[in-house]
Every structure is written in C-alpha cells, then in structure tokens.
C-alpha positions in Angstrom: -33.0 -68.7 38.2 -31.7 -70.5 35.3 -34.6 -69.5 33.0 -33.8 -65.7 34.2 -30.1 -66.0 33.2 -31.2 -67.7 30.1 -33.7 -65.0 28.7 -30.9 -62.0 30.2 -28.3 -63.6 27.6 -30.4 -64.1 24.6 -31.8 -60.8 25.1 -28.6 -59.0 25.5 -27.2 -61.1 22.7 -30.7 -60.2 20.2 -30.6 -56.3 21.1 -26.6 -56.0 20.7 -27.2 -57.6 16.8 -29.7 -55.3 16.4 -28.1 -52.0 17.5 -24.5 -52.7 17.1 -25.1 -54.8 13.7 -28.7 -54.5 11.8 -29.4 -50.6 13.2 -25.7 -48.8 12.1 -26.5 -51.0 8.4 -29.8 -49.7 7.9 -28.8 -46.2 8.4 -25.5 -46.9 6.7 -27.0 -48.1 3.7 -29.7 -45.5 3.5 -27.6 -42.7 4.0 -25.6 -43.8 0.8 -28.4 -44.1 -1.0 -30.1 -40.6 -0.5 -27.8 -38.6 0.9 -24.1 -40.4 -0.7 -22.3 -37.1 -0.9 -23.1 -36.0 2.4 -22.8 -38.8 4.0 -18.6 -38.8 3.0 -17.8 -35.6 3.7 -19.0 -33.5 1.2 -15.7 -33.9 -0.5 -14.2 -31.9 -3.6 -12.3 -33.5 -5.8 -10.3 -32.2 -8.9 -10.6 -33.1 -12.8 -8.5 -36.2 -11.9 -10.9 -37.1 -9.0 -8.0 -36.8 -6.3 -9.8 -35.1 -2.9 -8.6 -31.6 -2.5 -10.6 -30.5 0.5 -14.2 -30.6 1.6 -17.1 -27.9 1.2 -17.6 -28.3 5.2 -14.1 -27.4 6.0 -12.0 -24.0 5.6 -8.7 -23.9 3.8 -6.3 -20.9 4.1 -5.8 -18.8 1.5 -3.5 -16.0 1.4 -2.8 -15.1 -2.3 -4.4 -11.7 -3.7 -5.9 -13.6 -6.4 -8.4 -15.9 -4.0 -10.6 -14.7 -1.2 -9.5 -15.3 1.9 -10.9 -17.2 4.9 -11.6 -15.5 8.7 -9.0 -16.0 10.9 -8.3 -19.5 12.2 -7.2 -20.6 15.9 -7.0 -24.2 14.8 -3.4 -24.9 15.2 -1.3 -22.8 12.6 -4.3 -22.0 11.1 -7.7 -24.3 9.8 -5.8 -27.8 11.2 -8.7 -30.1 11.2 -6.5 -32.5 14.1 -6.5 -29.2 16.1 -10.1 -27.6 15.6 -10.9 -25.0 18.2 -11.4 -21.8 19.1 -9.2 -18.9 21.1 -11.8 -19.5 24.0 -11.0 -15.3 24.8 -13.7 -13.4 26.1 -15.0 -10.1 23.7 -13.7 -8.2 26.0 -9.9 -10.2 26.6 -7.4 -7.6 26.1 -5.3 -10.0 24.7 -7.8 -11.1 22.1 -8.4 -7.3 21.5 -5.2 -5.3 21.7 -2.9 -8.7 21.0 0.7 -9.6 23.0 4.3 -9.6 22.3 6.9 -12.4 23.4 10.7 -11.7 24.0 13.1 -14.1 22.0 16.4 -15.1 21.7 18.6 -15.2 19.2 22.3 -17.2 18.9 25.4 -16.3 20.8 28.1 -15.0 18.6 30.6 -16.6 21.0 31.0 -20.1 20.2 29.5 -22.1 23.5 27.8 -19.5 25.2 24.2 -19.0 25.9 21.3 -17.6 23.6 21.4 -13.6 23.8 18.0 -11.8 23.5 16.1 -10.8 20.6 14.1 -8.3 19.5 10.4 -9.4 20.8 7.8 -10.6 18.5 4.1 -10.8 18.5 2.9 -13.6 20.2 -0.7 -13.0 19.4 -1.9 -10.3 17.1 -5.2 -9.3 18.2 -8.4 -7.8 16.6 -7.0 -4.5 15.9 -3.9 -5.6 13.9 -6.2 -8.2 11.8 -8.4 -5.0 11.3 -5.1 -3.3 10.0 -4.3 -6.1 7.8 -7.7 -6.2 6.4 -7.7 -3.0 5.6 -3.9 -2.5 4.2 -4.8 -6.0 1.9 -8.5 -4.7 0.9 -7.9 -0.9 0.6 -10.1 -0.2 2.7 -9.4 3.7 3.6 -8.3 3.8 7.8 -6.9 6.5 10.4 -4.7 6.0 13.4 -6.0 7.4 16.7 -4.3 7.7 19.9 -6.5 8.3 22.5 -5.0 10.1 25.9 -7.1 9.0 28.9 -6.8 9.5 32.8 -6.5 6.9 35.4 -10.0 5.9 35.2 -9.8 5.4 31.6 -12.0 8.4 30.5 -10.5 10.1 27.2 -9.1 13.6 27.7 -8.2 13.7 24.1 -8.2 12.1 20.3 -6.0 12.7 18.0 -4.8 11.6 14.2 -1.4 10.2 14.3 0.2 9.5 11.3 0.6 5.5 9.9 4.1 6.1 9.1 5.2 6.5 12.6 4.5 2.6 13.1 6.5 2.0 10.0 9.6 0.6 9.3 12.4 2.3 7.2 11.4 0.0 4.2 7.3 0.6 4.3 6.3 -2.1 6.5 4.4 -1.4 9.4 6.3 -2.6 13.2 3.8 -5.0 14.5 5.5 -5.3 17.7 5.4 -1.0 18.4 1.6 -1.4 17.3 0.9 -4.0 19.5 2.4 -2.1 22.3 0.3 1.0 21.1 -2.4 -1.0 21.6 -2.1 -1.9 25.0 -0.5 1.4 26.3 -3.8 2.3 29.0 -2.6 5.5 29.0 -2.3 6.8 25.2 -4.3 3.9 23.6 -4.1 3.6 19.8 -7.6 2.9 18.2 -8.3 2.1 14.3 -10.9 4.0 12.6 -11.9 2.6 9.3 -13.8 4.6 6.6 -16.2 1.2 6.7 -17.1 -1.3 9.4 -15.2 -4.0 8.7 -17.3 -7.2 8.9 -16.5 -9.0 12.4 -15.8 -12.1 10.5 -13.1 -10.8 8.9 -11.1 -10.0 12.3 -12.5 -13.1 14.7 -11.7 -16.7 14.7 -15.1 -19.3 14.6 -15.3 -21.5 17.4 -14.1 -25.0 15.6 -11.4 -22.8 13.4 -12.6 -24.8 10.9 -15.6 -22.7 9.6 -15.7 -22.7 5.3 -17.8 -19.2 4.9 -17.4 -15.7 5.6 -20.1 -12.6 5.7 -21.3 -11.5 2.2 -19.9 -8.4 3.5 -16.4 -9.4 4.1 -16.6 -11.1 0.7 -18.1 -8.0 -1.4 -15.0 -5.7 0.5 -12.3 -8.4 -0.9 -13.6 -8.4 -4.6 -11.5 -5.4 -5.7 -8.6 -7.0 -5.1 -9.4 -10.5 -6.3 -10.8 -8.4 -9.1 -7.4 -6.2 -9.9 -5.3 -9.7 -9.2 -7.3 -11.9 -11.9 -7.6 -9.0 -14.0 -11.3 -9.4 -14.5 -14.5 -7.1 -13.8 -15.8 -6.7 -10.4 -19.2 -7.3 -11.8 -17.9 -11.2 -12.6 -16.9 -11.5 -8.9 -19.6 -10.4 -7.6 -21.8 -12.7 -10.0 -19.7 -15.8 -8.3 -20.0 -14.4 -5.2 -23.9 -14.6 -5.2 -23.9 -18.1 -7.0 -21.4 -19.1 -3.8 -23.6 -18.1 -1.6 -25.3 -20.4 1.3 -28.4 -19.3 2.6 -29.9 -19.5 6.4 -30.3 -22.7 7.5 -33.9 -23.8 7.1 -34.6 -20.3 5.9 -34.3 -18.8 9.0 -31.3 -20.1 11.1 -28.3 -17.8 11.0 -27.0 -15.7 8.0 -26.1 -16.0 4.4 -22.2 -16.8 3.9 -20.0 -17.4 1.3 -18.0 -20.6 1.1 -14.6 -19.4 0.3 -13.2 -22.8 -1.2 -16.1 -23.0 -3.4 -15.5 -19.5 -4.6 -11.8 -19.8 -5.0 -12.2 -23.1 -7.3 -15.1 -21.3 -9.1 -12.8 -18.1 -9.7 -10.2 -20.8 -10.9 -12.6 -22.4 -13.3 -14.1 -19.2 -14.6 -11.2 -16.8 -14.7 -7.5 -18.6 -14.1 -4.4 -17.4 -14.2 -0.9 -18.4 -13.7 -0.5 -20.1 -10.3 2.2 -18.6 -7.4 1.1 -20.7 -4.5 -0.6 -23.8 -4.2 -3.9 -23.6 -5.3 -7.4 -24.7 -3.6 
C-alpha cells in the first residue's frame, strides 16, 4: 500500500511540474518568439509608444472626420469589462422598433417629491439607428406609415413628411418616432434609397467587434471625405489597404478595421482635433 501512495505522489507531483510549470513556459516562450505581437494583444501604440487601444478591440468614434464603429451593447458602448451582446431576437420588437422610459424631473417645491418628465428613449432600436445612419451619411430616405387591420395586413402606404417628427429647431423627436414605430396600427417604416448595410444598425455579439462591412465603410467615405477635406478616391485607397480578408480565405467576410483606418486617415490626412482622437 505504501509503494502505491508512494508512486500516486511522485506522479502527481512530476505531471503538475510539467503542465502547471514546464508546459505553460514552453508555449509562453514560443509564442513570444513567433508570434510576440499577437501574443500581447495586438496592441497599438502611438509615436511615444504609450498603448492607445488594440487592433482586436472596437473603439467608438463619433466625430464626422473618422469612420465610425457598429453599434455597441457593451456597457455604454465598446466597454471591454462589459462585452456582450443585446441577446434580442431578429424579430424582438424592442430591438426593432426600440422603447421609451418615463422620467422624472425635480420638484420646484422645496421638499417635495420628483414630478414627471417628459419620457425618453430607453432603447433606440434598428429603425432609428437606420435614421441616424442615414441623416449622418446622406444617405437619401422616406418616411412611411403603413395603416394595417387587426391582423396586421396593410390596407395602405403612404409618404409622410420627416418634418412632422421634428422639433421646432430641426432635430428630429426620437421619443414620437419611437412611438411611430411601435404604433401596430399605423406603423412607421424607413425606406432608404440604399440598403443600408446591417452592420451599420446591429450590435456584434461581444460589443467589442473592430470592423465593419466594406459596405458600411464605402457609404461613410463622403463624409469623412467632406470633414478631412480630401478626395474620396484617398478614402477609398485607405479603406482597401484597411481591409481584413476572410479568415483562411474562406471563413466569413472582408471587414474594415475602423481603428486602423481612423489612425491611417490621421497619419495620411490630419487635421485639427475636436474630440479625443483614436
């Protein structure tokens, strides 16, 4: 029995030195050596060499001069301590149409309780990203309201006009488009002049995701273009040398890492900074 107990321990002790200790080295030490950049991150770094992001991991970008990421549901938008997706159906009404929240707002009476507020979107949805897109991009869109029976067939279509969800100073009312959106009975619908990429409207599953369609990319040159003051041909030039292709040559699609662009657009074409750059 002793001889058993004796050659249990000294083999647990010789495998746990080999895969906890000698086995993580080895592939430590080789990784470093063939594969160094990879193997810590991927990371980007500036002239200075301080680490300003990493080509695996989406930034958000919201200036006119940069191209801008797909939607995020990571956090408040591409957290990497909150990576994750909306985990809504295609079909979710919510992730379609979006919600609306009530909210309070202070009590003019010193003391008292919080008085509502106007309401607010909550969540915007596909077709208010799709209006954004398309108000950002100029990307040419109509307004339809669709009036449908109980069953939900469509008795009619009709234009409406996109200043009857607009505010006094130009802006559109999120909140009465939202509720367009969801009204069953007289549903508003977008109709774009081009399909918008579905990228540029859904979130990825991690939130996290760097690239976008080469589609989504090629609609948001112009305005990159027009911002930077530049030719579209240049953008387009850095959009094809930004460009990953499928994985193996045949897993998935080509997509365009938006970091990398952005800091290639800085390099190649800057101009004076309004928000904090990639």
């Amino acid at each position: 029995m002793l001889t058993h107990l004796r050659i249990s321990i000294v083999a647990t002790l010789v495998l746990a030195v080999i895969v906890c200790g000698l086995y993580p080295v080895v592939v430590w030490g080789l990784s470093q050596l063939i594969f160094h950049d990879k193997a810590n991150g991927s990371l980007i770094t500036d002239k200075d060499g301080k680490v300003i992001g990493s080509r695996l991991l989406g930034q958000n970008f919201s200036d006119a001069k940069y191209f801008h990421p797909r939607p995020s549901a990571a956090g408040s938008g591409y957290d990497p301590t909150a990576s994750g997706g909306s985990n809504l159906g295609p079909t979710n009404k919510k992730l379609i149409n979006g919600t609306t929240k009530p909210t309070t707002q202070p009590n003019p009476k010193a003391g008292g309780d919080p008085i509502p507020g106007p309401d607010a979107v909550d969540y915007d949805g596909i077709k208010l990203r799709i209006i954004n897109y398309c108000e950002e991009d100029g990307v040419a869109y109509d307004l339809v309201q669709q009036k449908k029976d109980e069953k939900g067939n469509v008795l009619e279509s009709k234009v409406v006009p996109q200043k009857s969800f607009k505010t006094d100073k130009g802006e559109y009312d999120q909140v009465k488009l939202v509720n367009a959106f969801n009204d069953d009975s007289n549903t508003l619908i977008i109709r774009p002049s081009v399909p918008i990429p579905a990228d540029a409207a859904t979130a990825s599953g991690s939130g996290l995701d760097p690239h976008i369609s080469v589609e989504n990319a090629r609609l948001q040159a112009k305005r990159v273009a027009d911002a930077r003051k530049i030719g579209v041909e240049m953008v387009n030039k850095l959009i094809a040398e930004n460009t990953d292709g499928a994985d193996l040559g045949i897993l998935g699609e080509s997509g365009v890492n938006v970091v990398m662009l952005n800091l290639a657009l800085d390099k190649t074409a800057p101009i004076a900074s309004t928000t904090t750059s990639p």
